[in-house]
Steps between C-alpha positions, in 0.01 A plus 500: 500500500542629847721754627618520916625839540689602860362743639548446912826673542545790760782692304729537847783636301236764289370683866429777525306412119325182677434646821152516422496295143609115459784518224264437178319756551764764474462779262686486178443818255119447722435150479574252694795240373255228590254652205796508280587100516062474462558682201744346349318126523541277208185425290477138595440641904164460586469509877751667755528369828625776752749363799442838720632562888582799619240703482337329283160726477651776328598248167142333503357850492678665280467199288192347574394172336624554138768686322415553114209226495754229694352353782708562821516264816681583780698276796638653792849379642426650800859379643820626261661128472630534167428426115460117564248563740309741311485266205325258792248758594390594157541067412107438577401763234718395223374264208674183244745664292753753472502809704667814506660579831670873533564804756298797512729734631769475205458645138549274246440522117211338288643326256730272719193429682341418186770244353509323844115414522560371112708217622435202665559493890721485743696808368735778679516829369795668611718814416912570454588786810806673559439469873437123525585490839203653663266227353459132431666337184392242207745273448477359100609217320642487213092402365363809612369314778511604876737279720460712804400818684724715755421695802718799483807458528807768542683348168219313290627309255256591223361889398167351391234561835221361578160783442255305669315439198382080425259356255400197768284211555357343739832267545667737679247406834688142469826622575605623870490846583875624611461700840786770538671573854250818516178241501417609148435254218670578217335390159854599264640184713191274471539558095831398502489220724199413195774520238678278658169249389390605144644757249398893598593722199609849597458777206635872575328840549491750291440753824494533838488699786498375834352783779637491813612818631312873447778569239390220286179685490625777358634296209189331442378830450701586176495096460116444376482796331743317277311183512214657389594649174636195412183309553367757265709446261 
C-alpha cells in the first residue's frame, strides 16, 4: 500500500516559525512533525509519495529518498490550489488499490492509523472537537456511514470534524473536484459529493492535534512525549 503525505504547505499563520522552513519541517522536541507522521506509518506502507511546495528542497534533503527502508517519491504542487489538486499532482504516481492519504503537518496517533489501513476503502477518519466550528464536519448516518462533509460553519450541526485523514482509491479521480470561492480545490467536498455515490464509512480517532498557530507547537511539545511512551508500552 501507498501512502500520499502533504507536505506543500507554507504555514502563513506559523511565521515567524516558517519564515525560512515550509510547515512540516518545523521542530517538535527536534524533529520535524513531518518525521513524526513517517514514523508512525502502518506496516502495510511500502512507498511514500511526497506532495512538497514551498520550499520544497529543505524536505527532500533532510529526507532524502527513504525513511526507515521506505522508498520516498516526491511531486511538487508548485501552485497552493488545495487538497483536490494535490491529490491530482501526486495521481500519476499512485498504483491499483487502496491508499493512504494524510497531512504532514498535524500529529496524529498510530494506532488509528493502523485500524483505518485494516479496512476496506473509501474510509474517513475523523475526531469529536469541542471547537467544531473552526473546521469541516462529518455528517453520519445512523450506519456509521458518511452522508456528507461541511466547510466550517459558525454553528455546525455535528462535533465530529473532518482530520484530513482517507483510506482512498483510485475512484475518487471519477468524481469532480469542488473549487472554493478562493480558487482552491477542496478534497473534504469531493469525498462527500462521493458519498453521495457509494457507502464511505467514517471510524473515529483516538488523537489528534491539528498545528496551526506557534502555540500549538508548544503543545505538541509535551504532546509526543506522551505519544511516545505509549507506543512503548
Amino acid at each position: 500500500m501507498q501512502a500520499v503525505i502533504l507536505a506543500a504547505g507554507e504555514g502563513r499563520r506559523l511565521r515567524p516559525l516558517t519564515s525560512d522552513l515550509p510547515k512540516p519541517m518545523i521542530r517538535v522536541k527536534g524533529k520535524p512533525i513531518l518525521e513524526y507522521t513517517l514514523e508512525i506509518l502502518p506496516k502495510v506502507i511500502e512507498e511514500v509519495i511526497i506532495v512538497v511546495g514551498y520550499q520544497k528542497e529543505k524536505i527532500i534533503k533532510y529526507f532524502g529518498d527513504s525513511f526507515n527502508g521506505i522508498p520516498i517519491k516526491y511531486v511538487e504542487q508548485a501552485t497552493p490550489l488545495g487538497t483536490a489538486h494535490a491529490l491530482d499532482v501526486a495521481r500519476p504516481k499512485i498504483k491499483d488499490g487502496d491508499f493512504l492519504f494524510m497531512s504532514g503537518d498535524d500529529l496524529y496517533r498510530q494506532d488509528d492509523l493502523d485500524a483505518l489501513v485494516k479496512l476496506e476503502s473509501p474510509v474517513v477518519l475523523a475526531k469529536e472537537s469541542s471547537q467544531p466550528e473552526k473546521f469541516g464536519v462529518c455528517l453520519v448516518d445512523h450506519d456509521g456511514y458518511l452522508a456528507g462533509i461541511l466547510e466550517k460553519r459558525l454553528d455546525p450541526p455535528s462535533h465530529l470534524v473532518n482530520i484530513g485523514v482517507y483510506l482512498l482509491n483510485k475512484e475518487i479521480f471519477d468524481i469532480p473536484r469542488v473549487q472554493l470561492p478562493n480558487g482552491e480545490f477542496n478534497l473534504a467536498l469531493q469525498i462527500g459529493d462521493w458519498a453521495l455515490k457509494r457507502k464511505i464509512k467514517v471510524i473515529r480517532a483516538k488523537f489528534w492535534h491539528p498545528i496551526g498557530y506557534p502555540e500549538d507547537v508548544e503543545v505538541a511539545d509535551s504532546l509526543v512525549t506522551i505519544l511516545a511512551k505509549e507506543r512503548v508500552n
